[in-house]
C-alpha positions in Angstrom: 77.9 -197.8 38.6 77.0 -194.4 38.0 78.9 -193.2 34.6 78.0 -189.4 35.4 80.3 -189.7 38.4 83.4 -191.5 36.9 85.6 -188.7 35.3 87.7 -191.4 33.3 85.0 -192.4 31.4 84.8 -188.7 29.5 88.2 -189.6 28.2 86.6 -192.6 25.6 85.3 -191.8 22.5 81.4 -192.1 21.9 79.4 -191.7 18.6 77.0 -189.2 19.2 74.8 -188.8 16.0 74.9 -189.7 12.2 76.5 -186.9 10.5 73.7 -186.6 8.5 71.3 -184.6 11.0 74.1 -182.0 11.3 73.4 -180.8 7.8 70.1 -179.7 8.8 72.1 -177.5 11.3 72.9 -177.8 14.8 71.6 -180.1 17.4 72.0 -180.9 21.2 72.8 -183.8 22.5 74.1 -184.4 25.9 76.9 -187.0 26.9 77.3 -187.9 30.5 75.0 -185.0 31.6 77.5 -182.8 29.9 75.1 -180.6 27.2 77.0 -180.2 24.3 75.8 -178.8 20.9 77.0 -180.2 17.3 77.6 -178.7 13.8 79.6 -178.4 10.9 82.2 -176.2 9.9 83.4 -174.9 7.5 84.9 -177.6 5.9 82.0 -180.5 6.9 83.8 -181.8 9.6 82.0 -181.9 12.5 82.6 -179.8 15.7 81.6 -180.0 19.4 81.0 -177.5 22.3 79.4 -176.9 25.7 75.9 -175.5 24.2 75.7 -172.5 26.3 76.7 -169.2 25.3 79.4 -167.4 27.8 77.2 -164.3 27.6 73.7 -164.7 29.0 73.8 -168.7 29.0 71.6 -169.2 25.8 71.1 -172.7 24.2 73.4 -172.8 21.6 72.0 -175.4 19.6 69.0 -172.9 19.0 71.0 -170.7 17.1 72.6 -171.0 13.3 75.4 -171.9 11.5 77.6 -168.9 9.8 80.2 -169.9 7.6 81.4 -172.6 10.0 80.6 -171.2 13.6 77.8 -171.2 15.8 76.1 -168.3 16.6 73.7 -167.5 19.7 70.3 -167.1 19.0 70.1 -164.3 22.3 72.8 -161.8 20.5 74.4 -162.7 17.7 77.2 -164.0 19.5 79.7 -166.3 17.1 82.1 -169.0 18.3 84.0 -170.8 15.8 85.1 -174.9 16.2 87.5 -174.3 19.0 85.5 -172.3 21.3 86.8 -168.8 20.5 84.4 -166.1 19.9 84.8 -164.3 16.5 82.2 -161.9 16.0 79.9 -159.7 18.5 77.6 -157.6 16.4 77.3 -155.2 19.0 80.6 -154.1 18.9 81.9 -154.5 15.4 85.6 -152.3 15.7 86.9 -153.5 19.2 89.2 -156.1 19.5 87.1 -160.0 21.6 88.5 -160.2 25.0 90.0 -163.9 24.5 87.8 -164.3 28.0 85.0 -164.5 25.2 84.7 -168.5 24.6 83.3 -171.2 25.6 84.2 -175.1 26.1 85.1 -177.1 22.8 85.7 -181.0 23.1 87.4 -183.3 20.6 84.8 -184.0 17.9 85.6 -186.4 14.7 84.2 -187.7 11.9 83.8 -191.8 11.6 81.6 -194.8 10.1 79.2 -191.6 9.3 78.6 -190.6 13.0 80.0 -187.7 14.9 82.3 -189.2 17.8 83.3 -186.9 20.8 85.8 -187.3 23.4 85.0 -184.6 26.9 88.7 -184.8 28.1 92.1 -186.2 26.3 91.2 -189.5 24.9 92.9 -192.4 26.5 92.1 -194.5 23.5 91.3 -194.7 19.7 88.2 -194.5 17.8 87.8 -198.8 17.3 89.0 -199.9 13.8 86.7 -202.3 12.4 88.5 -204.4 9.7 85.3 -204.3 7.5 85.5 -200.6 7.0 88.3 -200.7 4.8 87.4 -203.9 2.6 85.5 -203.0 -0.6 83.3 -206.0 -0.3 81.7 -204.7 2.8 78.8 -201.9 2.6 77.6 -199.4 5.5 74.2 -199.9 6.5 73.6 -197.5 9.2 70.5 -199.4 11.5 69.1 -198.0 14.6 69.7 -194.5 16.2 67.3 -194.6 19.5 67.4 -193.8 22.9 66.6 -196.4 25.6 66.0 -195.8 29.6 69.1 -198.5 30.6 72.8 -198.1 31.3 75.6 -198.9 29.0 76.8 -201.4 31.1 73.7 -203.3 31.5 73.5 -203.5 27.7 76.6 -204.4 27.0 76.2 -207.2 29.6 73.4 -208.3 27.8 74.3 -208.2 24.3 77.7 -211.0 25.9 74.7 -212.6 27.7 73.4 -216.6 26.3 71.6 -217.1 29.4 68.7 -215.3 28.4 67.9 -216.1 24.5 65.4 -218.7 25.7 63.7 -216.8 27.5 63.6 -213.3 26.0 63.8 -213.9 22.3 62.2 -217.7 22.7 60.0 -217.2 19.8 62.6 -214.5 17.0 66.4 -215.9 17.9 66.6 -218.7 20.9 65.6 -222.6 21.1 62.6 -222.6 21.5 63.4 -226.0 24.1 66.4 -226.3 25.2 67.5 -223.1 27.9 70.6 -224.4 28.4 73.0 -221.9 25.9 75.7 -223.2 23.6 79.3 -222.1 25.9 81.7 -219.7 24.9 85.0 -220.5 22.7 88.2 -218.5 23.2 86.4 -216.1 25.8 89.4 -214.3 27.0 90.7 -210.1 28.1 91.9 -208.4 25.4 93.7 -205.1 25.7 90.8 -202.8 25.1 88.1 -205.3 26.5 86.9 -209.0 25.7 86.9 -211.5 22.9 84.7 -214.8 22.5 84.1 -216.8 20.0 80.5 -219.1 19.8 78.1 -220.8 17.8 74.2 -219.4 17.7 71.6 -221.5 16.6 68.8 -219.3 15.7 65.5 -219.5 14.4 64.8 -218.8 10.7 62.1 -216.8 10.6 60.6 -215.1 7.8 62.5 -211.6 8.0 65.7 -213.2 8.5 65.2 -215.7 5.4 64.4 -211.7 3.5 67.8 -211.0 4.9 70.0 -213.8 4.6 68.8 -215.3 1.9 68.5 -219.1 3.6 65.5 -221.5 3.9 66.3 -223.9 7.0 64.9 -223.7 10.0 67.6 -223.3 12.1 70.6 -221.8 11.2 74.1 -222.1 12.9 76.1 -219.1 12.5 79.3 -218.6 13.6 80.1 -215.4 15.6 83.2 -213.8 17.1 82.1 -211.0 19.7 84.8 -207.9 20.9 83.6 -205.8 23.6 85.5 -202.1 24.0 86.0 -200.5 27.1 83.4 -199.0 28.4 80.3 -199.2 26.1 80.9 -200.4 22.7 80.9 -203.6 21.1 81.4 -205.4 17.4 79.4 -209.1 16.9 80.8 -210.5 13.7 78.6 -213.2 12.1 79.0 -215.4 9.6 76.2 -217.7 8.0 75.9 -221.1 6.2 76.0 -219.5 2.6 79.1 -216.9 3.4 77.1 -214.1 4.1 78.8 -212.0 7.1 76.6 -209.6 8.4 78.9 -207.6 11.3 77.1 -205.8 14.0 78.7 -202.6 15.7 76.9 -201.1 18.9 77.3 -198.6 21.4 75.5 -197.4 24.3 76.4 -193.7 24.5 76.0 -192.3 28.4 73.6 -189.6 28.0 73.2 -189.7 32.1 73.1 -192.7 34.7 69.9 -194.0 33.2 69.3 -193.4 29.7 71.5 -194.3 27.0 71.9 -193.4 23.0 71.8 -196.2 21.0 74.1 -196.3 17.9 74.2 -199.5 16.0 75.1 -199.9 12.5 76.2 -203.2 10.0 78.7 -204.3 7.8 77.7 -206.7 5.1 79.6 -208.5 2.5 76.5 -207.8 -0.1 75.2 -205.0 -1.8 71.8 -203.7 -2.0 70.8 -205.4 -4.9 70.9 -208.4 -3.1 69.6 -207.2 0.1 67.9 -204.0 0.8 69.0 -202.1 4.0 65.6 -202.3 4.7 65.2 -206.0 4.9 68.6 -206.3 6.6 67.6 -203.7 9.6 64.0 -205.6 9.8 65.0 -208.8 11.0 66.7 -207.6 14.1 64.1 -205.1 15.1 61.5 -207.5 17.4 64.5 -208.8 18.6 66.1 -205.6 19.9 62.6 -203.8 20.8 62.5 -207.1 23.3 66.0 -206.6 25.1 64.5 -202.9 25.4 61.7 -204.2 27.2 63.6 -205.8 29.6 66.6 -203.9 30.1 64.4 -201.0 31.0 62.6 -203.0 33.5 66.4 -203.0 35.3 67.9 -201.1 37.8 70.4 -198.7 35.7 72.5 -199.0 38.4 74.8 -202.0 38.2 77.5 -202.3 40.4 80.8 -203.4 39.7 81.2 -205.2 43.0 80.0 -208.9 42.4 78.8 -209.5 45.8 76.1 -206.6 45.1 74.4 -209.5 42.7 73.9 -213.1 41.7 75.4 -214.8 39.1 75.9 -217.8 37.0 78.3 -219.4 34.0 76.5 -217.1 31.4 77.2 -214.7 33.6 81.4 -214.3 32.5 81.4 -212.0 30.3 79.8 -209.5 32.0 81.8 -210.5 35.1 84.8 -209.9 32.9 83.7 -206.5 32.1 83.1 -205.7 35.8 86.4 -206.3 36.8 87.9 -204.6 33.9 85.9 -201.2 34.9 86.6 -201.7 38.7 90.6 -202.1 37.1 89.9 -198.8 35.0 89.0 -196.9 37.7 91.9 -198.3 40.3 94.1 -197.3 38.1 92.9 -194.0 37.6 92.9 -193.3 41.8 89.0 -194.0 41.2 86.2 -195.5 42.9 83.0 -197.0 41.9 79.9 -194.6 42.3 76.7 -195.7 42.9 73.5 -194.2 44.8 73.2 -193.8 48.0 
Protein backbone atom coordinates (compact mmCIF):
# COMPACT_ATOMS: atom_id res chain seq x y z
CA UNK A 1 0.00 0.00 0.00
CA UNK A 2 1.20 3.31 -0.95
CA UNK A 3 -0.09 5.93 1.87
CA UNK A 4 0.82 9.04 -0.58
CA UNK A 5 -1.98 7.76 -2.94
CA UNK A 6 -4.82 7.03 -0.36
CA UNK A 7 -6.67 10.48 0.12
CA UNK A 8 -8.53 9.01 3.33
CA UNK A 9 -5.60 8.58 5.11
CA UNK A 10 -4.90 12.75 5.26
CA UNK A 11 -8.14 12.79 7.20
CA UNK A 12 -6.29 10.98 10.57
CA UNK A 13 -4.46 12.83 12.89
CA UNK A 14 -0.57 12.41 13.08
CA UNK A 15 1.90 13.83 15.68
CA UNK A 16 4.37 15.59 13.79
CA UNK A 17 7.01 17.10 16.24
CA UNK A 18 7.51 17.75 20.07
CA UNK A 19 6.29 21.16 20.58
CA UNK A 20 9.41 21.95 21.97
CA UNK A 21 11.45 22.56 18.51
CA UNK A 22 8.72 25.06 17.58
CA UNK A 23 10.05 27.48 20.13
CA UNK A 24 13.18 27.74 18.40
CA UNK A 25 10.89 28.93 15.46
CA UNK A 26 9.61 27.32 12.48
CA UNK A 27 10.37 24.08 10.95
CA UNK A 28 9.35 21.87 7.90
CA UNK A 29 8.18 18.79 8.03
CA UNK A 30 6.40 16.99 5.41
CA UNK A 31 3.30 14.46 5.93
CA UNK A 32 2.30 12.32 3.13
CA UNK A 33 4.53 14.16 0.64
CA UNK A 34 2.44 17.18 1.54
CA UNK A 35 5.38 19.97 2.77
CA UNK A 36 3.97 21.76 5.42
CA UNK A 37 5.72 24.21 7.78
CA UNK A 38 5.03 24.61 11.77
CA UNK A 39 5.11 27.45 14.37
CA UNK A 40 3.56 29.09 17.09
CA UNK A 41 1.20 31.74 17.40
CA UNK A 42 0.49 34.03 19.13
CA UNK A 43 -0.84 32.38 21.96
CA UNK A 44 1.71 29.04 21.86
CA UNK A 45 -0.51 27.02 20.19
CA UNK A 46 0.82 25.51 17.39
CA UNK A 47 -0.19 26.13 13.68
CA UNK A 48 0.14 24.35 10.34
CA UNK A 49 0.41 25.48 6.62
CA UNK A 50 1.52 24.39 3.11
CA UNK A 51 5.26 25.89 3.47
CA UNK A 52 5.27 27.74 0.30
CA UNK A 53 4.63 31.27 -0.11
CA UNK A 54 1.61 32.19 -2.72
CA UNK A 55 4.02 34.83 -4.12
CA UNK A 56 7.15 33.59 -5.63
CA UNK A 57 6.94 29.96 -3.97
CA UNK A 58 9.55 30.56 -1.18
CA UNK A 59 10.09 27.94 1.70
CA UNK A 60 8.30 29.17 4.34
CA UNK A 61 9.83 27.41 7.05
CA UNK A 62 12.99 29.63 6.22
CA UNK A 63 11.39 32.67 7.23
CA UNK A 64 10.45 34.08 10.94
CA UNK A 65 7.92 34.24 13.31
CA UNK A 66 6.10 37.92 13.83
CA UNK A 67 3.83 38.15 16.57
CA UNK A 68 2.17 34.91 15.71
CA UNK A 69 2.47 34.61 11.82
CA UNK A 70 4.90 33.45 9.40
CA UNK A 71 6.56 35.56 7.30
CA UNK A 72 8.55 34.76 3.93
CA UNK A 73 12.02 35.06 3.93
CA UNK A 74 11.84 36.21 -0.19
CA UNK A 75 9.58 39.48 0.70
CA UNK A 76 8.31 40.00 3.83
CA UNK A 77 5.29 38.37 3.07
CA UNK A 78 3.07 37.59 6.43
CA UNK A 79 0.37 34.91 6.76
CA UNK A 80 -1.24 34.45 10.01
CA UNK A 81 -2.51 30.68 11.51
CA UNK A 82 -5.36 30.32 9.03
CA UNK A 83 -3.60 31.04 5.86
CA UNK A 84 -4.63 34.70 5.35
CA UNK A 85 -2.01 37.12 4.38
CA UNK A 86 -1.84 40.21 6.84
CA UNK A 87 0.94 42.29 5.95
CA UNK A 88 2.91 42.96 2.46
CA UNK A 89 5.63 45.51 3.26
CA UNK A 90 5.67 46.63 -0.19
CA UNK A 91 2.41 48.04 -0.16
CA UNK A 92 1.65 49.14 3.33
CA UNK A 93 -1.92 51.49 2.66
CA UNK A 94 -3.74 49.06 0.13
CA UNK A 95 -6.26 46.91 1.24
CA UNK A 96 -4.67 42.25 0.71
CA UNK A 97 -6.55 40.79 -2.08
CA UNK A 98 -8.13 37.83 0.10
CA UNK A 99 -6.54 35.81 -3.19
CA UNK A 100 -3.31 36.46 -0.89
CA UNK A 101 -3.13 33.09 1.25
CA UNK A 102 -2.05 30.05 1.25
CA UNK A 103 -3.18 26.44 2.57
CA UNK A 104 -3.63 26.06 6.49
CA UNK A 105 -4.43 22.44 7.95
CA UNK A 106 -5.92 21.52 11.31
CA UNK A 107 -2.93 21.74 13.71
CA UNK A 108 -3.34 20.90 17.69
CA UNK A 109 -1.53 20.72 20.67
CA UNK A 110 -1.37 17.08 22.51
CA UNK A 111 0.98 14.72 24.89
CA UNK A 112 3.63 17.72 24.00
CA UNK A 113 3.61 17.04 20.15
CA UNK A 114 2.10 19.03 17.44
CA UNK A 115 -0.71 16.76 15.73
CA UNK A 116 -2.01 17.74 12.11
CA UNK A 117 -4.89 16.58 10.29
CA UNK A 118 -4.59 17.50 5.93
CA UNK A 119 -8.37 17.27 5.41
CA UNK A 120 -11.58 17.05 8.00
CA UNK A 121 -10.59 14.55 10.53
CA UNK A 122 -12.68 11.48 10.50
CA UNK A 123 -11.50 10.75 14.00
CA UNK A 124 -10.13 11.94 17.43
CA UNK A 125 -6.72 12.58 18.59
CA UNK A 126 -6.50 8.89 20.83
CA UNK A 127 -7.15 9.43 24.61
CA UNK A 128 -4.77 7.55 26.57
CA UNK A 129 -6.22 6.92 30.07
CA UNK A 130 -2.73 7.60 31.67
CA UNK A 131 -2.66 11.11 30.57
CA UNK A 132 -5.09 12.21 32.93
CA UNK A 133 -4.00 10.13 36.10
CA UNK A 134 -1.64 12.09 38.40
CA UNK A 135 0.34 8.91 39.12
CA UNK A 136 1.55 8.68 35.57
CA UNK A 137 4.56 11.00 34.28
CA UNK A 138 5.36 12.01 30.51
CA UNK A 139 8.63 10.80 29.34
CA UNK A 140 8.80 11.75 25.83
CA UNK A 141 11.46 8.85 24.21
CA UNK A 142 12.47 8.70 20.65
CA UNK A 143 11.76 11.23 17.79
CA UNK A 144 13.58 9.58 14.61
CA UNK A 145 13.06 8.93 11.18
CA UNK A 146 13.23 5.41 9.78
CA UNK A 147 13.24 4.28 5.83
CA UNK A 148 9.88 1.75 6.47
CA UNK A 149 6.20 2.17 6.09
CA UNK A 150 3.75 2.74 8.82
CA UNK A 151 2.07 -0.27 8.09
CA UNK A 152 5.06 -2.46 8.21
CA UNK A 153 5.84 -1.14 11.64
CA UNK A 154 2.81 -1.43 13.03
CA UNK A 155 2.66 -4.99 11.81
CA UNK A 156 5.68 -5.54 13.55
CA UNK A 157 5.36 -3.99 16.76
CA UNK A 158 1.60 -6.85 16.90
CA UNK A 159 4.23 -9.31 15.58
CA UNK A 160 5.50 -12.49 18.38
CA UNK A 161 6.73 -14.37 15.57
CA UNK A 162 9.87 -12.66 15.40
CA UNK A 163 11.28 -11.95 19.12
CA UNK A 164 13.39 -15.02 18.84
CA UNK A 165 14.85 -14.21 16.21
CA UNK A 166 15.41 -10.39 16.07
CA UNK A 167 15.72 -9.44 19.67
CA UNK A 168 17.07 -13.29 20.69
CA UNK A 169 19.70 -11.78 22.86
CA UNK A 170 17.72 -7.97 24.57
CA UNK A 171 13.70 -9.25 24.79
CA UNK A 172 13.01 -12.96 23.30
CA UNK A 173 13.75 -16.65 24.55
CA UNK A 174 16.66 -17.14 23.88
CA UNK A 175 15.24 -21.19 23.07
CA UNK A 176 12.14 -21.64 22.56
CA UNK A 177 10.77 -19.72 18.91
CA UNK A 178 7.57 -20.69 19.43
CA UNK A 179 5.74 -17.16 20.87
CA UNK A 180 3.36 -17.18 23.85
CA UNK A 181 -0.51 -16.71 21.77
CA UNK A 182 -2.58 -13.83 21.94
CA UNK A 183 -5.50 -13.30 24.69
CA UNK A 184 -8.73 -11.38 23.77
CA UNK A 185 -7.20 -10.50 20.21
CA UNK A 186 -10.25 -8.98 18.74
CA UNK A 187 -11.54 -5.54 16.15
CA UNK A 188 -12.20 -2.71 18.02
CA UNK A 189 -13.93 0.37 16.63
CA UNK A 190 -10.82 2.32 15.83
CA UNK A 191 -8.47 -0.74 15.27
CA UNK A 192 -7.36 -3.89 17.42
CA UNK A 193 -7.01 -5.06 21.01
CA UNK A 194 -4.99 -8.10 22.38
CA UNK A 195 -4.04 -8.99 25.42
CA UNK A 196 -0.56 -11.42 26.15
CA UNK A 197 1.99 -12.36 28.41
CA UNK A 198 5.88 -11.44 27.37
CA UNK A 199 8.58 -13.23 28.90
CA UNK A 200 11.55 -11.15 28.50
CA UNK A 201 15.06 -11.18 29.37
CA UNK A 202 16.33 -9.07 32.32
CA UNK A 203 19.13 -7.54 31.19
CA UNK A 204 21.13 -4.98 32.80
CA UNK A 205 19.30 -1.74 31.42
CA UNK A 206 16.01 -3.01 32.07
CA UNK A 207 16.89 -4.11 35.81
CA UNK A 208 18.13 0.25 35.73
CA UNK A 209 14.58 0.64 34.61
CA UNK A 210 12.34 -1.48 36.31
CA UNK A 211 13.87 -1.96 39.24
CA UNK A 212 13.81 -6.05 39.29
CA UNK A 213 16.57 -8.64 39.65
CA UNK A 214 15.22 -12.09 37.97
CA UNK A 215 16.09 -13.24 34.93
CA UNK A 216 13.16 -13.49 33.23
CA UNK A 217 10.41 -11.37 33.74
CA UNK A 218 6.68 -11.95 32.81
CA UNK A 219 4.86 -8.90 32.20
CA UNK A 220 1.59 -8.57 31.37
CA UNK A 221 0.66 -6.36 28.36
CA UNK A 222 -2.64 -5.17 26.67
CA UNK A 223 -1.79 -3.80 23.02
CA UNK A 224 -4.51 -1.24 21.03
CA UNK A 225 -3.64 -0.50 17.51
CA UNK A 226 -5.38 2.86 15.94
CA UNK A 227 -6.29 3.16 12.52
CA UNK A 228 -3.85 3.69 10.37
CA UNK A 229 -0.47 4.14 12.15
CA UNK A 230 -0.53 4.47 15.80
CA UNK A 231 -0.45 2.19 18.59
CA UNK A 232 -0.47 2.13 22.75
CA UNK A 233 1.40 -1.22 24.43
CA UNK A 234 0.42 -1.08 28.13
CA UNK A 235 2.78 -3.14 30.42
CA UNK A 236 2.63 -4.05 33.59
CA UNK A 237 5.51 -5.78 35.68
CA UNK A 238 5.99 -8.21 38.62
CA UNK A 239 6.52 -5.26 41.21
CA UNK A 240 3.39 -2.91 39.82
CA UNK A 241 5.41 -0.80 37.78
CA UNK A 242 3.36 0.06 34.41
CA UNK A 243 5.50 1.42 31.94
CA UNK A 244 2.87 2.33 28.81
CA UNK A 245 4.28 2.65 25.37
CA UNK A 246 2.60 5.09 22.74
CA UNK A 247 3.92 4.98 19.04
CA UNK A 248 3.27 6.23 15.82
CA UNK A 249 4.63 5.97 12.42
CA UNK A 250 3.91 9.38 10.84
CA UNK A 251 3.78 8.99 6.62
CA UNK A 252 6.34 11.39 5.63
CA UNK A 253 6.08 9.52 1.93
CA UNK A 254 5.61 5.74 0.84
CA UNK A 255 8.93 4.80 2.31
CA UNK A 256 10.12 6.78 5.10
CA UNK A 257 8.33 7.25 8.25
CA UNK A 258 8.61 9.76 11.53
CA UNK A 259 8.84 7.95 14.47
CA UNK A 260 7.05 9.41 17.59
CA UNK A 261 7.15 7.25 20.67
CA UNK A 262 6.76 8.42 24.07
CA UNK A 263 5.87 6.60 27.85
CA UNK A 264 3.69 6.74 30.51
CA UNK A 265 5.00 5.53 33.87
CA UNK A 266 3.48 5.13 37.17
CA UNK A 267 6.92 6.52 38.87
CA UNK A 268 8.61 9.62 39.04
CA UNK A 269 12.05 10.56 38.32
CA UNK A 270 13.49 10.00 41.46
CA UNK A 271 12.91 6.65 41.14
CA UNK A 272 13.78 6.26 37.61
CA UNK A 273 15.49 8.65 35.40
CA UNK A 274 14.00 9.24 31.84
CA UNK A 275 17.19 8.36 30.90
CA UNK A 276 17.44 4.93 32.24
CA UNK A 277 13.79 4.34 31.24
CA UNK A 278 14.42 5.32 27.35
CA UNK A 279 17.84 3.20 27.50
CA UNK A 280 16.54 -0.10 27.91
CA UNK A 281 14.39 -0.09 24.82
CA UNK A 282 16.96 1.49 22.49
CA UNK A 283 19.05 -1.93 21.16
CA UNK A 284 15.85 -3.23 20.96
CA UNK A 285 14.23 -0.70 18.62
CA UNK A 286 17.62 0.13 16.65
CA UNK A 287 17.18 -3.84 15.80
CA UNK A 288 13.47 -3.68 14.37
CA UNK A 289 15.04 -0.70 12.36
CA UNK A 290 17.49 -2.83 10.97
CA UNK A 291 15.18 -5.09 9.75
CA UNK A 292 12.18 -3.26 8.81
CA UNK A 293 14.35 -1.20 6.49
CA UNK A 294 15.69 -4.23 4.95
CA UNK A 295 11.66 -4.52 3.71
CA UNK A 296 9.85 -3.67 0.91
CA UNK A 297 7.82 -0.43 2.05
CA UNK A 298 5.33 -1.55 0.03
CA UNK A 299 2.96 -3.92 1.75
CA UNK A 300 -0.07 -4.78 0.21
CA UNK A 301 -3.27 -5.19 1.67
CA UNK A 302 -4.23 -8.11 -0.49
CA UNK A 303 -3.14 -11.37 1.46
CA UNK A 304 -2.58 -13.36 -1.54
CA UNK A 305 0.43 -10.72 -2.39
CA UNK A 306 2.30 -12.64 0.78
CA UNK A 307 2.77 -15.47 3.13
CA UNK A 308 1.64 -15.79 6.36
CA UNK A 309 1.28 -17.72 9.53
CA UNK A 310 -0.70 -17.71 13.19
CA UNK A 311 1.61 -14.67 14.39
CA UNK A 312 0.75 -13.28 11.49
CA UNK A 313 -3.22 -12.14 12.79
CA UNK A 314 -2.83 -9.09 13.82
CA UNK A 315 -1.38 -7.66 11.05
CA UNK A 316 -3.84 -9.67 8.90
CA UNK A 317 -6.48 -7.85 10.99
CA UNK A 318 -5.10 -4.63 10.24
CA UNK A 319 -5.06 -5.41 6.51
CA UNK A 320 -8.49 -6.05 6.26
CA UNK A 321 -9.43 -3.11 8.29
CA UNK A 322 -7.47 -0.70 5.81
CA UNK A 323 -8.78 -2.58 2.56
CA UNK A 324 -12.50 -1.89 4.73
CA UNK A 325 -11.31 1.87 5.09
CA UNK A 326 -10.77 2.39 1.78
CA UNK A 327 -14.07 0.44 0.43
CA UNK A 328 -15.82 2.41 2.29
CA UNK A 329 -14.44 5.51 1.19
CA UNK A 330 -15.03 4.42 -2.90
CA UNK A 331 -11.17 3.63 -2.60
CA UNK A 332 -8.76 1.31 -3.81
CA UNK A 333 -5.53 -0.06 -2.68
CA UNK A 334 -2.39 1.67 -4.45
CA UNK A 335 0.68 0.09 -4.90
CA UNK A 336 3.59 0.28 -7.61
CA UNK A 337 3.40 -0.66 -10.67
Amino acid sequence: MLATSQPILRRFWYPLMPLVELEQGPQAFTLLGEPLVLWLDAQGNPAATLDRCCHRQAKLSTGKVIEGCIRCPYHGWEFDPQGACVRVPQHPDRPIPSSYRITAFACRAHYGYAWVCLEEPLDTIPEFPEANDPHFRLIPAFYETWNCSGLRLMENAFDHGHHHFVHNQNLGDKHNPIPIPYNQLRETERGIYFQSILYTYNNPRLQKSVHLEQETLEVQREVEWYLPFGMRSRMEFPNGLVHTVVMYATPISDSSSQIVRFYFRNDAEADTPATDAIAFERPVLNEDKAILEATDYDAPLDLSKEQHMDTDKPGIMMRHKLSALLKSHGEVESCRA
